[in-house]
LUMBA-695879 format. One record per residue (C-alpha): residue in one letter; x, y, z. Coordinates in Angstrom, 3 decimals. Each point is the difference from the previous one (the first is absolute). Layout:
BEGIN
[a; [X; Y; Z]]
...
This chain:
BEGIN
[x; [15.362; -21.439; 31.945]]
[x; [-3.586; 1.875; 0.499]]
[x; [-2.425; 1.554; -2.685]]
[x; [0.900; 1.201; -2.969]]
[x; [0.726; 3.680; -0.353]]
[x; [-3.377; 1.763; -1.729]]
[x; [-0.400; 3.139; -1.652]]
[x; [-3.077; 1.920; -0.868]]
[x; [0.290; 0.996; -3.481]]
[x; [-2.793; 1.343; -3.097]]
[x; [0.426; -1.185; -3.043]]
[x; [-2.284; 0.235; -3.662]]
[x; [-1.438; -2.852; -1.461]]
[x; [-1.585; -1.067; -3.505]]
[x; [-3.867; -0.785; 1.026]]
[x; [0.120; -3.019; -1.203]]
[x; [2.897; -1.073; 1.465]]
[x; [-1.569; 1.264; 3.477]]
[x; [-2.927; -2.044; -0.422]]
[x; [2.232; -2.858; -0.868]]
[x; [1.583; 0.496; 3.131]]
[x; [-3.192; 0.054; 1.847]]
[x; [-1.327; -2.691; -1.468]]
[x; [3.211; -2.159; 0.582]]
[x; [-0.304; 1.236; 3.927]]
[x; [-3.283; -0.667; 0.507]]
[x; [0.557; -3.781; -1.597]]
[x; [2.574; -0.954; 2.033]]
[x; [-1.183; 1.888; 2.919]]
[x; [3.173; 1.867; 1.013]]
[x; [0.260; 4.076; -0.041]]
[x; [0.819; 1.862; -3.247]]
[x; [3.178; 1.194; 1.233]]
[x; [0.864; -3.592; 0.535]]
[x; [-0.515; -0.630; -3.666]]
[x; [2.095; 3.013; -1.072]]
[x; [2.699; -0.795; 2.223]]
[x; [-0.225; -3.678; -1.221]]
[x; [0.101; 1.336; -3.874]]
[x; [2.661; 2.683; 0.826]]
[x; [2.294; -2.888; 2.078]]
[x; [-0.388; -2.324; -3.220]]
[x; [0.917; 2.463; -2.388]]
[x; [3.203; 1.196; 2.006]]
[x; [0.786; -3.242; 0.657]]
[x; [-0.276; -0.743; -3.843]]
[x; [2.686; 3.159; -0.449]]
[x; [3.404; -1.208; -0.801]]
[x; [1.774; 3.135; -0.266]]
[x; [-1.555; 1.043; 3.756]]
[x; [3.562; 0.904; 1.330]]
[x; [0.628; 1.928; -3.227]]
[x; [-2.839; 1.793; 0.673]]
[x; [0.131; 0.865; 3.311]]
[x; [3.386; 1.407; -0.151]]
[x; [-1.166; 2.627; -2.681]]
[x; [-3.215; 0.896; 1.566]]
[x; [2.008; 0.667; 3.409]]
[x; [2.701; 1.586; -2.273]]
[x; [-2.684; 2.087; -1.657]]
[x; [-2.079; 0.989; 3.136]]
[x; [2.462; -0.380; 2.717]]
[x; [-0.224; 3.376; 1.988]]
[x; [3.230; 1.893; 0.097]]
């Protein structure tokens, strides 16, 4: 099965939510984009309609 599939992406951020972030990184010693992929995995997990919204976003943005 290899390494997960990565994508370079920029994104905005509230300040204090970024130094949250840093903070929480520099705590537990892992990267920041660990702890936003951590954060982002929990909260999709968390998602109950995911399906749902999957198939309208690729219904929405599909190309044509």
């Amino acid at each position: 099965m290899g390494q997960p599939h990565h994508t370079k992406a920029t994104y905005f951020f509230n300040s204090e939510t970024l130094q949250s972030i840093k903070a929480i990184a520099y705590y537990e010693r892992i990267p920041i984009g660990e702890v936003i992929d951590l954060a982002l995995r929990k909260h999709v997990h968390a998602y109950e309609s995911l399906n749902t919204a999957k198939k309208q976003y690729a219904q929405r943005y599909s190309k044509k």
